[in-house]
C-alpha positions as CSV (number, residue, x, y, z in Angstrom):
1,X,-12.5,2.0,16.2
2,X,-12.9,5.5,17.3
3,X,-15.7,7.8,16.7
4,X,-13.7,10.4,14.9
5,X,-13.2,10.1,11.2
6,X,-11.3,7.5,10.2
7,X,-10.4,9.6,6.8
8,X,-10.5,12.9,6.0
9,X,-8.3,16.1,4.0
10,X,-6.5,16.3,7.4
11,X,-5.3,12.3,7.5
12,X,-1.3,12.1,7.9
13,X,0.1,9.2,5.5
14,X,3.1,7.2,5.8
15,X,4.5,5.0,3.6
16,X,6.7,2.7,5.2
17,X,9.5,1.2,2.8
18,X,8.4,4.3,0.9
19,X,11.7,4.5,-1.2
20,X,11.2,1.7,-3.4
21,X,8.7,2.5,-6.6
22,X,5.9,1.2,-4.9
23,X,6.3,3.3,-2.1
24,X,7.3,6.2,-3.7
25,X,4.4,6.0,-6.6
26,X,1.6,6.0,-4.0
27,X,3.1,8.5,-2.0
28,X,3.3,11.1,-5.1
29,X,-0.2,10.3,-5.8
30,X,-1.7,10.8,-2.8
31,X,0.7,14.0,-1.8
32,X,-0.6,15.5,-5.4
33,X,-3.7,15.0,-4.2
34,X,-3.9,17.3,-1.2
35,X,-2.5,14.8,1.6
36,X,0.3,15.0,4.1
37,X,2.6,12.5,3.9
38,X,5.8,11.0,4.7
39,X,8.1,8.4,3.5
40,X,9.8,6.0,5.7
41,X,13.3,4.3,5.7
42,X,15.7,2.3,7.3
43,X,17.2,5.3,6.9
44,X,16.1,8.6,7.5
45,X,18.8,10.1,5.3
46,X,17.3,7.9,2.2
47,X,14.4,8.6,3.2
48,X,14.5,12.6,3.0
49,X,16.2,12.5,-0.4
50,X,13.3,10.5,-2.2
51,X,11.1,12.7,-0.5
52,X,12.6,15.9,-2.3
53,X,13.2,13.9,-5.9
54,X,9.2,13.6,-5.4
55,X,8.4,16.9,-4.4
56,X,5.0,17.9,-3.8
57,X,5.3,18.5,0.1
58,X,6.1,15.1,0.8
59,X,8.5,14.8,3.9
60,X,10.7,11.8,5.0
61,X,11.7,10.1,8.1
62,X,12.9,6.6,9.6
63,X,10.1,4.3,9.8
64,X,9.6,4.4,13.0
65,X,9.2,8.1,13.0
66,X,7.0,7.4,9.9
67,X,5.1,5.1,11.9
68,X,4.5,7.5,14.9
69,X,3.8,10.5,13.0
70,X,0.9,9.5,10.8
71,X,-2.9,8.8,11.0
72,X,-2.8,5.8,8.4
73,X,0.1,4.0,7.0
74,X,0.9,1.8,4.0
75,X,3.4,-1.1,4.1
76,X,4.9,-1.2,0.9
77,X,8.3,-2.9,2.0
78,X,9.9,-5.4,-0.2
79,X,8.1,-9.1,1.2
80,X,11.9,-10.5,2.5
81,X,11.6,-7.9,5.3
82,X,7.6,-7.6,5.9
83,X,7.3,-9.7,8.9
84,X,10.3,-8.2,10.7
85,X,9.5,-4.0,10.2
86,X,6.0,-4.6,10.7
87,X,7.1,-6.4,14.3
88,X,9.6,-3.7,15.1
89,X,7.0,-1.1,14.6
90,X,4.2,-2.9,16.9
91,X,3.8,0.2,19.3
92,X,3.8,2.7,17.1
93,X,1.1,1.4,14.9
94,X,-1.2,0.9,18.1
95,X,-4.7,1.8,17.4
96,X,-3.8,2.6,13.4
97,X,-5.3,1.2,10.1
98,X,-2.2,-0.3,8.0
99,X,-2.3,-0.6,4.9
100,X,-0.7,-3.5,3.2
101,X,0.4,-3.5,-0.3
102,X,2.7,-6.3,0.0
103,X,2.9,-8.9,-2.9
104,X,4.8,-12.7,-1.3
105,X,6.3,-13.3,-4.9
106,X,9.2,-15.1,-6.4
107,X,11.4,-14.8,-9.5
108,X,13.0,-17.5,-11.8
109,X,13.4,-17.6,-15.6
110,X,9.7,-18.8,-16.1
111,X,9.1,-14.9,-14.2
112,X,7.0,-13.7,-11.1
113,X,5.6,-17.2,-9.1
114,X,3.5,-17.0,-5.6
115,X,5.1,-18.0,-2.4
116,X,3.6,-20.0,0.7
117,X,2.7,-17.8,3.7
118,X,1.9,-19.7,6.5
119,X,-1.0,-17.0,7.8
120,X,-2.2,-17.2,4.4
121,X,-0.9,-13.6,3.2
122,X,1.1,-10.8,3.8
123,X,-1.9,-9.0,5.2
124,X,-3.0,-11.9,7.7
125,X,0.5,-12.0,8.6
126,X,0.6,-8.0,9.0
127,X,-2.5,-8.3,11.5
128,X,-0.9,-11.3,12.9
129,X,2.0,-9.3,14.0
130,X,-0.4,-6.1,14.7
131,X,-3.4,-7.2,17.2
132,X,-3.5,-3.5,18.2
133,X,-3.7,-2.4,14.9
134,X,-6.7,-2.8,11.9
135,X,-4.9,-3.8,8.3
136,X,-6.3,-3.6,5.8
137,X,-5.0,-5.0,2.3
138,X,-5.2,-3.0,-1.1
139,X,-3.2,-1.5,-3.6
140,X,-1.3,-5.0,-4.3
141,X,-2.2,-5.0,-8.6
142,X,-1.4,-1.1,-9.1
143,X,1.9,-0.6,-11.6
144,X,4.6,1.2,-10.1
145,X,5.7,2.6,-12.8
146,X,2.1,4.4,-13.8
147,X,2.3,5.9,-10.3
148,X,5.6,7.3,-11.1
149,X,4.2,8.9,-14.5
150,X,3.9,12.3,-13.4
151,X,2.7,13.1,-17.6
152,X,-0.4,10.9,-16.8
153,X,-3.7,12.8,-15.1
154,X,-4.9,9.4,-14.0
155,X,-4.5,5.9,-13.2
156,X,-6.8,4.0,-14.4
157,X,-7.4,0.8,-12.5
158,X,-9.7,-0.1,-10.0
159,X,-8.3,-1.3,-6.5
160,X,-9.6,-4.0,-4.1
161,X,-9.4,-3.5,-0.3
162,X,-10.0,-6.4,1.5
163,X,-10.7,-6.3,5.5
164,X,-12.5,-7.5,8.9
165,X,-13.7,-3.8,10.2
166,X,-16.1,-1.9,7.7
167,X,-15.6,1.7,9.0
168,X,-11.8,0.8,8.0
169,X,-12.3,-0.8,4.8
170,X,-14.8,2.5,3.7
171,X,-11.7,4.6,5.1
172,X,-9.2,3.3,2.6
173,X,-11.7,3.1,-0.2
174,X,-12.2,6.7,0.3
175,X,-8.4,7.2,0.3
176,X,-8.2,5.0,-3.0
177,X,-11.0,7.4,-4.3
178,X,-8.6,10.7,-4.1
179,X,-6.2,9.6,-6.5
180,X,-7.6,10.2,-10.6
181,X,-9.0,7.6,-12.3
182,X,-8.9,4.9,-8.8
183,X,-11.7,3.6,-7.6
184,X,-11.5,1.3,-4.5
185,X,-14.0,-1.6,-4.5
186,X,-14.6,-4.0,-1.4
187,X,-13.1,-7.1,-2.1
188,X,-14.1,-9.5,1.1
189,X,-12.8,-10.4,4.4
190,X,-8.8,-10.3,5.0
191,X,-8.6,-13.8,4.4
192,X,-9.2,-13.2,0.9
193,X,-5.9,-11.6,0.8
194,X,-4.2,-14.0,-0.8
195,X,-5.3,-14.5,-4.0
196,X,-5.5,-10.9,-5.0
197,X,-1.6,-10.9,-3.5
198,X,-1.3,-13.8,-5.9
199,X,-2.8,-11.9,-8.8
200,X,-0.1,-10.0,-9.3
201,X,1.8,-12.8,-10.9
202,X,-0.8,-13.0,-13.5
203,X,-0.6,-9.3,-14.0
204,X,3.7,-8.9,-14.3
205,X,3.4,-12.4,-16.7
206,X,0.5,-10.2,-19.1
207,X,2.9,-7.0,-18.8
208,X,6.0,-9.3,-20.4
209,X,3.7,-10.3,-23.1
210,X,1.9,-7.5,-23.9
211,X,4.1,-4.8,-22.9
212,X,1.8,-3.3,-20.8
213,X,0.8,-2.2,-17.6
214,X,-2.0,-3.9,-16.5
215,X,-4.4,-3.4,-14.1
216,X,-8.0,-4.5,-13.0
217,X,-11.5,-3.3,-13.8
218,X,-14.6,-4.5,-11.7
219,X,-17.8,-4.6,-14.1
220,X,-21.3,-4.3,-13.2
221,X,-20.4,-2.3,-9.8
């Protein structure tokens, strides 16, 4: 890793996939919160239209100009076309943290069920496909739609990052850390991935039940 900051108020953030609710929730959160950022598309057309629905200085581009153009960048595309964006975009993530946000799920009558991944997770498959690049997983359990809730101040939830590099993994905690009411804790090594991927089955399944939007607090930390 370099000896520069890995995070600071002058960090550029893409968000590839950015148009879907994931995408688009952290990408208003972050952009309210001082940040640059930029949400990418298959098309940049799509792309620049979400961007202005959002507001808030956000900008968009193709996701390989999304890719090229920031300092750190989150993977929020949907999990059917993970391994194949993240491989197209293998030079222009060089020497980047990614961020991946990506829940392998399923969906029958019974609801939300976890899928195999041959790696393990979408994030070991992410570095899998990136050896040039540090990812780092986080973000998987936060609701969409409480990102999108521009009448809330904060979201409160707390968010495990899970990776192999520490100055990376205190990078996107701190990142975590600027949106109200986040707190990023350190959740282990990347191949712990899985089950806090997995985890979000459990979560959508309490959601139906309860009519809720749950999330995760860490006690005692």
């Amino acid at each position: 890793m370099s000896d520069t900051p890995l995070f600071s108020d002058a960090t550029r953030i893409g968000v590839l996939g950015g148009t879907g609710d994931q995408g688009r929730g952290l990408a208003l959160r972050l952009a309210m919160s001082g940040l640059a950022v930029t949400l990418g598309s298959r098309s940049a057309e799509r792309a620049e239209q979400a961007a202005a629905e959002l507001g808030h200085g956000i900008s968009g581009a193709s996701n390989a100009d999304c890719a090229a153009g920031s300092d750190m960048v989150i993977a929020a595309v949907p999990w059917d076309g993970h391994g194949e964006l993240l491989a197209s975009l293998r030079d222009e993530l060089v020497g980047k943290i990614v961020i991946d946000c990506v829940n392998p799920l399923g969906f029958d009558q019974q609801g939300a069920f976890v899928l195999d991944v041959e790696e393990g997770s979408a994030a070991q498959q992410a570095q899998s496909l990136l050896p040039e690049s540090t990812v780092i997983g986080a973000f998987h359990n936060v609701s969409a739609q409480l990102l999108l809730d521009t009448s809330l101040e904060k979201v409160e939830t707390d968010v495990l990052v899970l990776g192999d590099v520490r100055e990376a993994t205190d990078a996107v905690q701190a990142l975590v850390d600027r949106i109200p009411g986040m707190r990023g804790i350190y959740g282990g090594r990347l191949r712990n991935a899985g089950q806090v991927e997995a985890l979000t089955a459990n979560l959508i399944s309490m959601n139906r039940r309860y009519k809720a939007h749950a999330g995760l607090r860490v006690t005692d930390v």
